[in-house]
VMD Tcl script that builds the backbone (N, CA, C; Angstrom):
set m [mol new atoms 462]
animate dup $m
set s [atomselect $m all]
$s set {name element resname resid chain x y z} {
  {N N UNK 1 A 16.234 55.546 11.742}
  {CA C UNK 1 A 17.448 55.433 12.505}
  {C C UNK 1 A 18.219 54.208 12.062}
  {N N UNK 2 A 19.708 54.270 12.008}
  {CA C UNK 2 A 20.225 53.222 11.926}
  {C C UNK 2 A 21.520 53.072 13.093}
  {N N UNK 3 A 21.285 51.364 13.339}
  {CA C UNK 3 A 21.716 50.891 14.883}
  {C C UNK 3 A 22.856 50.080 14.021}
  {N N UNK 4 A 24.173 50.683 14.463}
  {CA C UNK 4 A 25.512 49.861 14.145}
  {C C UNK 4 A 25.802 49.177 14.786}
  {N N UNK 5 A 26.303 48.412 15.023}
  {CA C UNK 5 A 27.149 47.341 15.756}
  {C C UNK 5 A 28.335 46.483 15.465}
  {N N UNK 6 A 29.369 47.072 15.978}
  {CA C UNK 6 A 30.771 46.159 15.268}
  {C C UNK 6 A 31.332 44.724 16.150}
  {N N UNK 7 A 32.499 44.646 16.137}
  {CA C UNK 7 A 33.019 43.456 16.142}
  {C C UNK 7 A 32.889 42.619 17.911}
  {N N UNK 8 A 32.560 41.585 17.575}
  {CA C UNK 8 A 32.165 40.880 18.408}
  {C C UNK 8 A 30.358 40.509 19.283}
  {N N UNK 9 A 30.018 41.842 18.854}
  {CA C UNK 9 A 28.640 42.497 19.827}
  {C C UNK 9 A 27.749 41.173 19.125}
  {N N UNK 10 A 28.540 40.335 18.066}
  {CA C UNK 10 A 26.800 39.354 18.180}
  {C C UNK 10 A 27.203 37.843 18.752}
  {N N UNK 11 A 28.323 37.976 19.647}
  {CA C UNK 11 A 28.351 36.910 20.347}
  {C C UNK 11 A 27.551 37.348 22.034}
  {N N UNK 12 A 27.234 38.974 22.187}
  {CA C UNK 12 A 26.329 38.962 23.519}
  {C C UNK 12 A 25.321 37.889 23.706}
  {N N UNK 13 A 25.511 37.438 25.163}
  {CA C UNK 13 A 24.754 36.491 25.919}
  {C C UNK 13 A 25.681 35.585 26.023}
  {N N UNK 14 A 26.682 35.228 26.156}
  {CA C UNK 14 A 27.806 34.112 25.987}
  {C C UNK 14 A 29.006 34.723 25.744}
  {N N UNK 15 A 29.435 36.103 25.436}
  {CA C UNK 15 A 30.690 36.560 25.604}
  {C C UNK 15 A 30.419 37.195 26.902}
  {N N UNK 16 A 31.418 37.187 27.594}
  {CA C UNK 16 A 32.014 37.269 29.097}
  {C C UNK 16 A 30.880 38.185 29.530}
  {N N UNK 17 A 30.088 36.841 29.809}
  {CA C UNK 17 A 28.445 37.372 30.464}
  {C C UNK 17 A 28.466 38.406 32.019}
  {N N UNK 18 A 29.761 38.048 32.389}
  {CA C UNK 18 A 29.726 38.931 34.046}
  {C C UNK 18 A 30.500 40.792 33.365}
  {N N UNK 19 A 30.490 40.603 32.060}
  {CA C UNK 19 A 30.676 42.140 31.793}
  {C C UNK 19 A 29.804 42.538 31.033}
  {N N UNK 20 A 29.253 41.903 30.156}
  {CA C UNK 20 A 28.603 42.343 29.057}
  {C C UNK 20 A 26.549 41.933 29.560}
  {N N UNK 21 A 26.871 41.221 30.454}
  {CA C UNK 21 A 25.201 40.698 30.746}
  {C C UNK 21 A 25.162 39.273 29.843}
  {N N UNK 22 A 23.633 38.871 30.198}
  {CA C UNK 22 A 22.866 37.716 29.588}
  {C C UNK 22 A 22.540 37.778 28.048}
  {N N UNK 23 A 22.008 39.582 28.062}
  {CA C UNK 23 A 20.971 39.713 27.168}
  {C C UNK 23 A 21.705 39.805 25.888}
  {N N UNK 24 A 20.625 38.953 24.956}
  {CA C UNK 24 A 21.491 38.619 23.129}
  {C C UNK 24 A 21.578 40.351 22.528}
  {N N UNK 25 A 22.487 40.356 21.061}
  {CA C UNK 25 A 22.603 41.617 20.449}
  {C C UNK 25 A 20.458 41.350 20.087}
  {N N UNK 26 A 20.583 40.415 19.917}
  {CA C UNK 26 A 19.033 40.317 18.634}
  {C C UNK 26 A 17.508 40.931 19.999}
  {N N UNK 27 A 18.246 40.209 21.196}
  {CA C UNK 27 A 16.934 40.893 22.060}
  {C C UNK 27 A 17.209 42.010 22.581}
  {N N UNK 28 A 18.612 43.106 22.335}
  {CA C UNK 28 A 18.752 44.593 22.692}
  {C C UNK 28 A 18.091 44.890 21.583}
  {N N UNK 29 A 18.097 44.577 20.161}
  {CA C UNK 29 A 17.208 45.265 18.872}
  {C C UNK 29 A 16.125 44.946 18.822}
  {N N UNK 30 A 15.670 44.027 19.317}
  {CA C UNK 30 A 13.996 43.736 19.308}
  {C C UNK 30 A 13.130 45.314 20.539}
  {N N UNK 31 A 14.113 45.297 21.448}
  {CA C UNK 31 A 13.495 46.299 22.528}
  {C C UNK 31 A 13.685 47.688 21.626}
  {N N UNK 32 A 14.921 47.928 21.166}
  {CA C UNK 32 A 14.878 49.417 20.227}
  {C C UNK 32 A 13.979 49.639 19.674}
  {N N UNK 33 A 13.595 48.410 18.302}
  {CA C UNK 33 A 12.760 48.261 17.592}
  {C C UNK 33 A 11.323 48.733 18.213}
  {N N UNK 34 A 10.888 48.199 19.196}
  {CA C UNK 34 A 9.998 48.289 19.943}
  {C C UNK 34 A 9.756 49.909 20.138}
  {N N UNK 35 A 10.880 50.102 21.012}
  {CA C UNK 35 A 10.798 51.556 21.684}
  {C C UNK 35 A 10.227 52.186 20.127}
  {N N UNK 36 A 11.268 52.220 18.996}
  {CA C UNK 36 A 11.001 53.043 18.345}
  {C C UNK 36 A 10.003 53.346 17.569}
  {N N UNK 37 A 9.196 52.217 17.448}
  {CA C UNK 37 A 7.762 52.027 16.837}
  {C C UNK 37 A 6.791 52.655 17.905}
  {N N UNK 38 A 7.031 52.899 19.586}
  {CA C UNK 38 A 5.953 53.425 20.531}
  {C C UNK 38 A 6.344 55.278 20.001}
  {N N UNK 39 A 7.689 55.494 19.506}
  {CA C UNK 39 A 7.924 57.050 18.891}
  {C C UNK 39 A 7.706 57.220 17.992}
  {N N UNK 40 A 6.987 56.156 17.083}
  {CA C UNK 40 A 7.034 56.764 15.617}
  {C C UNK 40 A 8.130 56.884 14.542}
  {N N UNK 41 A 8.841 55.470 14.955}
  {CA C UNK 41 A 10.424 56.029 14.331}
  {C C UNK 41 A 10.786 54.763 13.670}
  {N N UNK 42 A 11.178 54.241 12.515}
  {CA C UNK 42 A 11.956 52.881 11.976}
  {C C UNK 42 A 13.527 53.155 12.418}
  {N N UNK 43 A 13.961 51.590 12.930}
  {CA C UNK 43 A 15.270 51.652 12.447}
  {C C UNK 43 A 15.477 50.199 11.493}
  {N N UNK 44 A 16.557 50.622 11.215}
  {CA C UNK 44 A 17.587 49.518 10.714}
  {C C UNK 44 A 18.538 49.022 11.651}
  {N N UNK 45 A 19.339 47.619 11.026}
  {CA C UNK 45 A 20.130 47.306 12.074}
  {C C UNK 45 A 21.139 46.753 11.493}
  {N N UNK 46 A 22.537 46.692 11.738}
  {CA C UNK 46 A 23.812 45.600 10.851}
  {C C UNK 46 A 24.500 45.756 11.795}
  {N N UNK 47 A 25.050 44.246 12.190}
  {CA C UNK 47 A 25.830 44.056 12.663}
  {C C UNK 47 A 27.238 43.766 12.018}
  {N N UNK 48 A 28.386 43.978 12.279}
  {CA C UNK 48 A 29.448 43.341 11.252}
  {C C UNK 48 A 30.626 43.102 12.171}
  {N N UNK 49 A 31.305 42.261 11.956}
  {CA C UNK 49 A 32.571 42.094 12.038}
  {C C UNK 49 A 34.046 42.649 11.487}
  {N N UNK 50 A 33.656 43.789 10.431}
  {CA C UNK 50 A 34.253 44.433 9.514}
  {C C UNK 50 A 34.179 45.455 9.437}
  {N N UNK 51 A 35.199 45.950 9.702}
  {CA C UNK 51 A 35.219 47.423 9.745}
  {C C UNK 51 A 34.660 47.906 8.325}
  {N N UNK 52 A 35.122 47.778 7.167}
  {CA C UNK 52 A 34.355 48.144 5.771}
  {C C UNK 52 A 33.450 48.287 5.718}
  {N N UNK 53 A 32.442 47.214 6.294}
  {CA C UNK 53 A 30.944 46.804 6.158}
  {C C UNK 53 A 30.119 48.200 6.881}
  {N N UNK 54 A 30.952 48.035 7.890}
  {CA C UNK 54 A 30.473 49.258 8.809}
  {C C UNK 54 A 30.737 50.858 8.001}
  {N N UNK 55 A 31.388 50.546 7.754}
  {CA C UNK 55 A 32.043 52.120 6.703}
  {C C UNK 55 A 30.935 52.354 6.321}
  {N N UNK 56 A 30.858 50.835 5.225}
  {CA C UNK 56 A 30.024 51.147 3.414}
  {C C UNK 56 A 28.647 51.333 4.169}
  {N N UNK 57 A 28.219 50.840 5.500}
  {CA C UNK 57 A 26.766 51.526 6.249}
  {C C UNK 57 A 26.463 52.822 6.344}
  {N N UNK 58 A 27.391 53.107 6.911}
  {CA C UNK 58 A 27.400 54.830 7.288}
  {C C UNK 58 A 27.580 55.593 6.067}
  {N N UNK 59 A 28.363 55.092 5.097}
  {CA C UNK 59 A 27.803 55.833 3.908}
  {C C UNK 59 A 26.794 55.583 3.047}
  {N N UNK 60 A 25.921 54.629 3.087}
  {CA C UNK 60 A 24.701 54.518 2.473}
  {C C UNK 60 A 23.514 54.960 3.069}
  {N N UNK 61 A 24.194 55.513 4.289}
  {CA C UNK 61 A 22.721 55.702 5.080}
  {C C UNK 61 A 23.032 57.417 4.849}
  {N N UNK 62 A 23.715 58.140 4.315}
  {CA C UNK 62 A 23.546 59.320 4.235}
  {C C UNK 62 A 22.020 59.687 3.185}
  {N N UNK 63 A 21.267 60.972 3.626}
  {CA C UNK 63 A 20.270 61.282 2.940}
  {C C UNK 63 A 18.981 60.280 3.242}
  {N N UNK 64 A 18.850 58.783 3.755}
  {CA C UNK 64 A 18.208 58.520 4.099}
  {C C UNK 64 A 17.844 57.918 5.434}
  {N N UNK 65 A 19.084 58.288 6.849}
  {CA C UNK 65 A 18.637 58.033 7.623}
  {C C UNK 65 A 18.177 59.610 8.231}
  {N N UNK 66 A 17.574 60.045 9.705}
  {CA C UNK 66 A 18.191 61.144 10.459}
  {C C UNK 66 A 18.720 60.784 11.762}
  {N N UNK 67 A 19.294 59.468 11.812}
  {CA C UNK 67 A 20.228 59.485 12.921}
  {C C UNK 67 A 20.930 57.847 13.047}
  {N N UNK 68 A 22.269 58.231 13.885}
  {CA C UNK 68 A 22.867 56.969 14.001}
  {C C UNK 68 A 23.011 56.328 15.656}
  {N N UNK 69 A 22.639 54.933 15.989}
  {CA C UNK 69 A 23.349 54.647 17.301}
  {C C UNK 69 A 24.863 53.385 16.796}
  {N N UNK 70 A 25.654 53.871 17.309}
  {CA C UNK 70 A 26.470 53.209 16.754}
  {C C UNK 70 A 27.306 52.296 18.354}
  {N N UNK 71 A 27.679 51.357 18.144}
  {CA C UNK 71 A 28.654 50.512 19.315}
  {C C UNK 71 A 29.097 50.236 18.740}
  {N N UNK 72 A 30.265 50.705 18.256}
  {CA C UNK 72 A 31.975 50.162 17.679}
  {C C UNK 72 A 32.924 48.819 17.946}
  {N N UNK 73 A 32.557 48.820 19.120}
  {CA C UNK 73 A 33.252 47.557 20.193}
  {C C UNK 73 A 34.382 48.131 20.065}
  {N N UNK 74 A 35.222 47.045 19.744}
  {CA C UNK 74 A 37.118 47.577 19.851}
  {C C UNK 74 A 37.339 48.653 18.410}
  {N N UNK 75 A 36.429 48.586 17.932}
  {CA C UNK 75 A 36.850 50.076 16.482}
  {C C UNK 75 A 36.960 51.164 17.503}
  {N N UNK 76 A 36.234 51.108 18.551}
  {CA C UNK 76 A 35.890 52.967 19.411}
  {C C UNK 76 A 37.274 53.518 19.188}
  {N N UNK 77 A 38.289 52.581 19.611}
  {CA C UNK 77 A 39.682 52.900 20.142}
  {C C UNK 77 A 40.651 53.129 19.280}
  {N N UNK 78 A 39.904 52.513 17.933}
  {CA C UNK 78 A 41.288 52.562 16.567}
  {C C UNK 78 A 41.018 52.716 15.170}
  {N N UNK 79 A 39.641 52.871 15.194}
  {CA C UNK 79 A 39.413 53.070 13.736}
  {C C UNK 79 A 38.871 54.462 13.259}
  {N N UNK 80 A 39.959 55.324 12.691}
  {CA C UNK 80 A 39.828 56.692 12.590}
  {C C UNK 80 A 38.803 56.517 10.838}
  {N N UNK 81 A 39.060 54.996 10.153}
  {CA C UNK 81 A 38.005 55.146 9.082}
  {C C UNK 81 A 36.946 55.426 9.371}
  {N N UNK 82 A 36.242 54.614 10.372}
  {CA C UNK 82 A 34.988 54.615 10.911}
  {C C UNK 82 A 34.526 56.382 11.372}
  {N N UNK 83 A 35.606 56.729 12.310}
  {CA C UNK 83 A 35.369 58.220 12.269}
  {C C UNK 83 A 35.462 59.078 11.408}
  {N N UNK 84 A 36.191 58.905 10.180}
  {CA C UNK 84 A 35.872 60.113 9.307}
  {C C UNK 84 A 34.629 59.922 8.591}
  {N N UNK 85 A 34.161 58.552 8.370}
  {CA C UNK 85 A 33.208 58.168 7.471}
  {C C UNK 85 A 31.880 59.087 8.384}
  {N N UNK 86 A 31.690 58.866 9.496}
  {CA C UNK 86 A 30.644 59.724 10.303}
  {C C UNK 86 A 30.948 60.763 10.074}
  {N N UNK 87 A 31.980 61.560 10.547}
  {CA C UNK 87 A 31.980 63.129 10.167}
  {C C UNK 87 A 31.767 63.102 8.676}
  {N N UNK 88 A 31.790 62.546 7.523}
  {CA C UNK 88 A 31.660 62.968 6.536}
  {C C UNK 88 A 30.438 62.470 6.207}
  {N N UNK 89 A 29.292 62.008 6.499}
  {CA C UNK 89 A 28.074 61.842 6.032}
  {C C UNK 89 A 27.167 63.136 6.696}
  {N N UNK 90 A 27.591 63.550 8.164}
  {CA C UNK 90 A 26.880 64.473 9.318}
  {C C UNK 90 A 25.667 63.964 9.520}
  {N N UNK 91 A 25.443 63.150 9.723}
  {CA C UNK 91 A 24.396 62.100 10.427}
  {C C UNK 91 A 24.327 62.556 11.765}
  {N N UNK 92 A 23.638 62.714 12.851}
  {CA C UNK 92 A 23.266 62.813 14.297}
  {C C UNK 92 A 24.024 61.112 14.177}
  {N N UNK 93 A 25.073 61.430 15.255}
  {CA C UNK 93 A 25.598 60.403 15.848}
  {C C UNK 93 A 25.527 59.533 17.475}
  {N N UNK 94 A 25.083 58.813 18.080}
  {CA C UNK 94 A 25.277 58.787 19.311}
  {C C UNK 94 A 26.162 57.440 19.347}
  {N N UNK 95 A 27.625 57.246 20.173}
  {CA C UNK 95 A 28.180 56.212 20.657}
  {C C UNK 95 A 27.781 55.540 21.913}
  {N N UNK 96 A 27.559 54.291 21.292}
  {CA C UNK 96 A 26.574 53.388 22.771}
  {C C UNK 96 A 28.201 52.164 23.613}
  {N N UNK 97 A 27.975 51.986 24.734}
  {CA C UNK 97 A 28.961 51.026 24.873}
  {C C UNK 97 A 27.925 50.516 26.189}
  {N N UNK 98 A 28.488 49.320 25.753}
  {CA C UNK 98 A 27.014 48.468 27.084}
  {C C UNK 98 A 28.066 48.680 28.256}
  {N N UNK 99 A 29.053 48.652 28.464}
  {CA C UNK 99 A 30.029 48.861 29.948}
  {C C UNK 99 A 30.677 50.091 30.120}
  {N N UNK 100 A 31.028 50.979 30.954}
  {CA C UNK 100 A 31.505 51.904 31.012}
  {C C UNK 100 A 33.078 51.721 30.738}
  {N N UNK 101 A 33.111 52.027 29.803}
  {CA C UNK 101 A 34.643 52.346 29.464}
  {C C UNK 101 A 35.921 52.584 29.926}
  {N N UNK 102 A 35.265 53.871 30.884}
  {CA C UNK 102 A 36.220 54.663 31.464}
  {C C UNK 102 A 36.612 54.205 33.243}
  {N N UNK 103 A 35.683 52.843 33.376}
  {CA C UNK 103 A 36.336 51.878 34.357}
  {C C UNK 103 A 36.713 50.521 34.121}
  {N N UNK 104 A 37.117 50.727 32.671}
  {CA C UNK 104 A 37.704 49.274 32.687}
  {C C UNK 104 A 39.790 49.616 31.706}
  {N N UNK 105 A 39.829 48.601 31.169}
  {CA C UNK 105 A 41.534 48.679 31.149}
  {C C UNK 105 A 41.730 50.214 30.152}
  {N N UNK 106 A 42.589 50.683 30.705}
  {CA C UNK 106 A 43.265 51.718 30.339}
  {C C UNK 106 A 43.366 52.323 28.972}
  {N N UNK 107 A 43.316 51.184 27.656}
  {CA C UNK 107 A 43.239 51.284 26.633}
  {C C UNK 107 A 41.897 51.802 25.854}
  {N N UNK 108 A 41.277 51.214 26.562}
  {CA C UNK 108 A 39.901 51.411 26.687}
  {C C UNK 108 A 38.748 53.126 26.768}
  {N N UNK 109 A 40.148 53.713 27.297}
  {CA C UNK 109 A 39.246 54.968 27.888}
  {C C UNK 109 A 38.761 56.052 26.851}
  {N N UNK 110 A 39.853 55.604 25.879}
  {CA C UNK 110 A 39.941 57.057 24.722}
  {C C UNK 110 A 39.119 56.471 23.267}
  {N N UNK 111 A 38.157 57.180 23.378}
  {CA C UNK 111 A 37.087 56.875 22.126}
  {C C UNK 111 A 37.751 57.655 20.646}
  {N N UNK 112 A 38.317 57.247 19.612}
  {CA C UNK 112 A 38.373 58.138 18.142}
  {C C UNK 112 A 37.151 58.446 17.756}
  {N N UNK 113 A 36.242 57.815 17.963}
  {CA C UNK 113 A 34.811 58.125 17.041}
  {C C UNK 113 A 34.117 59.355 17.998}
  {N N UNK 114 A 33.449 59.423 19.700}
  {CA C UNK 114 A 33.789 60.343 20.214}
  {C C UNK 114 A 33.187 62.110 19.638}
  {N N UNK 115 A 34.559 62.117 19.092}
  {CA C UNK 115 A 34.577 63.558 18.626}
  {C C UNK 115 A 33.491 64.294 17.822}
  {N N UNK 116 A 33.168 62.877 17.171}
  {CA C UNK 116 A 32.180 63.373 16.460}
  {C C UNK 116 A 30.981 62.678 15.960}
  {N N UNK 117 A 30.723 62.454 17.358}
  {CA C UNK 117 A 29.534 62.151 17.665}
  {C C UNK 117 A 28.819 63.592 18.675}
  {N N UNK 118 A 27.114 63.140 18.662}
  {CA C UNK 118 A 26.615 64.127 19.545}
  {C C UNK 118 A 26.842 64.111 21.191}
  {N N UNK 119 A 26.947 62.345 20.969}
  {CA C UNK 119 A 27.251 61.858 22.572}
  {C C UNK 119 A 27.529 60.495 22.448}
  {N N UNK 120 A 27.712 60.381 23.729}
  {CA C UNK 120 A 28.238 58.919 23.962}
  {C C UNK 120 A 27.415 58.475 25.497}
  {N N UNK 121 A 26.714 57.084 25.451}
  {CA C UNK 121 A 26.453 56.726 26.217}
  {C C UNK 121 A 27.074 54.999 26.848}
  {N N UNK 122 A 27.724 54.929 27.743}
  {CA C UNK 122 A 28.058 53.802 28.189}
  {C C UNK 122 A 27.794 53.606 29.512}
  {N N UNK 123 A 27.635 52.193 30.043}
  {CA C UNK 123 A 27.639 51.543 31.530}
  {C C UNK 123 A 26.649 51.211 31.926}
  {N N UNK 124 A 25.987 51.431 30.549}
  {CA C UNK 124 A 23.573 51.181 30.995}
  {C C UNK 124 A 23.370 49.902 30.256}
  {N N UNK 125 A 24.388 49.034 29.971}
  {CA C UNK 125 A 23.986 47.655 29.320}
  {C C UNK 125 A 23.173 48.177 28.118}
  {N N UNK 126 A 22.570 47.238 28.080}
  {CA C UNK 126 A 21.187 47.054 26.545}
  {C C UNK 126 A 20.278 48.035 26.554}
  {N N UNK 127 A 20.291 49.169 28.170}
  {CA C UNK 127 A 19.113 50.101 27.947}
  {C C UNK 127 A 19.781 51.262 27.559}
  {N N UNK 128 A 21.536 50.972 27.252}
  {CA C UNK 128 A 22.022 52.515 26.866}
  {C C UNK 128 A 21.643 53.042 25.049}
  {N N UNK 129 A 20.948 51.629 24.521}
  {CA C UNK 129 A 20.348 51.735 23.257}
  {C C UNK 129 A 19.160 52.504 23.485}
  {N N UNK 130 A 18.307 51.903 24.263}
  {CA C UNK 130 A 17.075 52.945 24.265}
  {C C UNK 130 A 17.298 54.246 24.815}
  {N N UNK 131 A 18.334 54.789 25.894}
  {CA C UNK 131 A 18.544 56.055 26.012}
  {C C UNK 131 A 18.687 57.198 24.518}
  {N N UNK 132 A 19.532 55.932 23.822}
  {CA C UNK 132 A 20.013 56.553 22.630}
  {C C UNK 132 A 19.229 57.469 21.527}
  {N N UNK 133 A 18.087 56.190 21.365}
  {CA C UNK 133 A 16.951 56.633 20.771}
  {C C UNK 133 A 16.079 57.547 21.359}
  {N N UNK 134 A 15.806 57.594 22.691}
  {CA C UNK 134 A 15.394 58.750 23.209}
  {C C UNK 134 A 16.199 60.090 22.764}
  {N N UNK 135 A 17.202 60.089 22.763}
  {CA C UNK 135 A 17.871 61.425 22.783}
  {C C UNK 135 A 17.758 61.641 21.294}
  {N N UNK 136 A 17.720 60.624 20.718}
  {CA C UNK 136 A 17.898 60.864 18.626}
  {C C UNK 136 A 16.037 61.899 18.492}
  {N N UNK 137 A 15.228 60.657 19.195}
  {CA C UNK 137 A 14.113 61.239 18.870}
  {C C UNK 137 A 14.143 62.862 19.720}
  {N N UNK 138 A 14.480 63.172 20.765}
  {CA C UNK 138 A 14.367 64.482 21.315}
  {C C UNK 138 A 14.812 65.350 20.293}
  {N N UNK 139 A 15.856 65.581 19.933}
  {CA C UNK 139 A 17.144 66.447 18.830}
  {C C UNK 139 A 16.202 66.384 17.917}
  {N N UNK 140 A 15.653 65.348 17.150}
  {CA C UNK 140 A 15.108 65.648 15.982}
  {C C UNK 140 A 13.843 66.257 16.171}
  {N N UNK 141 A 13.113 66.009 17.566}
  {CA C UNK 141 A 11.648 66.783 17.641}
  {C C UNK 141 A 12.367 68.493 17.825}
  {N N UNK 142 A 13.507 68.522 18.207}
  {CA C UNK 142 A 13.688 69.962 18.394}
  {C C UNK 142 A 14.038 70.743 17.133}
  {N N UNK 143 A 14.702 70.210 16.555}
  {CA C UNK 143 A 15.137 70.531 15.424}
  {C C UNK 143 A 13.958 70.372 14.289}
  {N N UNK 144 A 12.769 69.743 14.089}
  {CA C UNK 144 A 11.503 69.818 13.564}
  {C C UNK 144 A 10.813 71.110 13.771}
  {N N UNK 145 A 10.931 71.085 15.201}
  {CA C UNK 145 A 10.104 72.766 16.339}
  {C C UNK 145 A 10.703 73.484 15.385}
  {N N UNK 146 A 12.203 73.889 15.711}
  {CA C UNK 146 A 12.932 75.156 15.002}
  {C C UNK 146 A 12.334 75.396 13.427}
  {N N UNK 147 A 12.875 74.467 12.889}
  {CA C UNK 147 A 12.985 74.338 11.085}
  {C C UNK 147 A 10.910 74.844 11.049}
  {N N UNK 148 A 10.121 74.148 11.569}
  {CA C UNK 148 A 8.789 74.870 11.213}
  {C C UNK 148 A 8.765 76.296 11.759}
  {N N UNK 149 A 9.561 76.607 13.173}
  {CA C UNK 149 A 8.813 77.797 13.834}
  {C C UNK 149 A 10.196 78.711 13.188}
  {N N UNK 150 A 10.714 78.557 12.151}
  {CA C UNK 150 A 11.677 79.705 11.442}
  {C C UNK 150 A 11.088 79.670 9.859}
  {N N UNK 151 A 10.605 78.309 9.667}
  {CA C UNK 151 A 9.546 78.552 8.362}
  {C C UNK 151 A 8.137 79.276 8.585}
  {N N UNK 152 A 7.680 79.462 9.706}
  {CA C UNK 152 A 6.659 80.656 9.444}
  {C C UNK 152 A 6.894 82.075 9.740}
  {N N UNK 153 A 8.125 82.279 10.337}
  {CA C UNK 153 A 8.400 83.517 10.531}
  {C C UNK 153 A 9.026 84.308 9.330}
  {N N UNK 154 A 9.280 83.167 8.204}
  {CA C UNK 154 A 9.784 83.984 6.903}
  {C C UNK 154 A 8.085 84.816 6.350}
}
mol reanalyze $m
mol bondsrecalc $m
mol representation Tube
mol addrep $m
């Protein structure tokens, strides 16, 4: 799995702690990390400040990841690069936002990336990462089930 994170998300614990919480970007990835080693699962992690950086991720991780959690920060709202670059790798996508979106300023509400993703989870703080990975690992155990139980029926 690979865990995106764009602009601003590595000042958590000290950016506007009464919205975002206490907890650092480095101790929400230590708990993923965690989770994902009790499933059997590696991730990766980059944080960037750059939209590019984030691009040139999502396209290097084609073919060798099977899934993405991504938190955009302020890209959710404006960076249609970031979204085509996902639709064009077809990576399992999930959008994470540690606050719910859709109760805070107005600008805020309408995700570009969204569309094409599998889902979007926001308003669960640092545990909407581990939801994430739960749901990456579910999809892919299902999609394992299928792909074997249609390879023995050939």
């Amino acid at each position: 799995m690979l865990v995106l994170n764009g602009p601003n998300l590595n000042l958590l614990g000290t950016r506007e702690p009464h919205l975002y919480g206490a907890e650092t970007l480095e101790q929400i990835v230590e708990q993923v990390r965690q989770h994902a080693t009790s499933l059997q699962m590696e991730i990766e992690h980059l944080q960037s400040n750059h939209e590019g950086a984030l691009i040139d991720a999502v396209h290097q991780a084609q073919g060798r990841v099977h899934g993405m959690i991504l938190n955009a920060g302020a890209l959710t709202h404006t960076s249609y690069a970031l979204r085509d670059a996902i639709a064009a790798v077809g990576i399992p996508t999930i959008e994470v936002h540690l606050t719910n979106i859709y109760a805070r300023e107005t600008f805020r509400h309408h995700s570009v990336i969204a569309p094409v993703c599998i889902g979007q989870i926001s308003g669960f703080g640092g545990y909407g990462y581990l939801l994430a990975l739960q749901a990456l690992h579910h999809l892919l155990a299902k999609q394992t089930s299928s792909d074997s139980s249609q390879g023995s029926a050939r």
